[in-house]
C-alpha positions in Angstrom: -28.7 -17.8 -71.0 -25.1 -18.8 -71.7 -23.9 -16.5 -68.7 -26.3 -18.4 -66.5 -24.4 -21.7 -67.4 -21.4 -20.1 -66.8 -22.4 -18.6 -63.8 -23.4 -22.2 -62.6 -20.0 -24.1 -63.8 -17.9 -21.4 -62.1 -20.3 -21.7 -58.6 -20.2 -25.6 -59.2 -16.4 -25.2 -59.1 -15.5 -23.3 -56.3 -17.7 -25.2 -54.1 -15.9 -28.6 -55.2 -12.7 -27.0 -54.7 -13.7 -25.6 -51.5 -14.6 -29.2 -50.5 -12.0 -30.5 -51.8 -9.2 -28.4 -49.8 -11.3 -29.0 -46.6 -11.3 -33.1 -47.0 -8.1 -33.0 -47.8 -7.2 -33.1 -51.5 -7.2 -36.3 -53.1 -6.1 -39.2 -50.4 -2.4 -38.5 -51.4 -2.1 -38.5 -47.2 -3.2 -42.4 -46.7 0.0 -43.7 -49.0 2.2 -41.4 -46.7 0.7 -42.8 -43.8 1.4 -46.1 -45.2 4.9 -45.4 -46.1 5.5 -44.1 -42.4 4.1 -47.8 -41.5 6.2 -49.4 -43.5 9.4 -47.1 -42.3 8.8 -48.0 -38.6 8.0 -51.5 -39.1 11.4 -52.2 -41.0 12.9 -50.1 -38.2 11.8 -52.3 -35.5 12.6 -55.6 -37.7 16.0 -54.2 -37.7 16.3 -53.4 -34.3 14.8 -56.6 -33.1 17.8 -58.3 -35.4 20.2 -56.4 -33.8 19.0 -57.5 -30.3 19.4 -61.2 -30.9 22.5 -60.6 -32.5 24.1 -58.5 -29.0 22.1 -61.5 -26.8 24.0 -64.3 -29.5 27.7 -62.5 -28.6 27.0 -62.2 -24.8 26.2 -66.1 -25.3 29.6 -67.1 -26.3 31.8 -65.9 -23.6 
């Protein structure tokens, strides 16, 4: 009787795991693919800033 629980909990187990590597763990990957977001978007703010900034100096000659 016990080994059939145990039998169970370990089957139970593996198969969550198993599902769990397939879908991809625990969503850790959607705050990385936030923090890429947030990465570019600053990258392009900057290099917007720098743009106006080149198109402000060609302005005053």
């Amino acid at each position: 009787m016990i080994a059939d629980k145990w039998l169970k909990l370990g089957a139970a187990m593996f198969l969550s795991i198993g599902m769990l590597a397939a879908c991809g763990g625990g969503g850790g990957n959607e705050n990385d693919s936030n923090e890429n977001e947030e990465e570019e978007n600053e990258q392009n703010e900057n290099e917007e800033e720098n743009e106006s900034e080149e198109n402000e100096d060609d302005s005053d000659d």
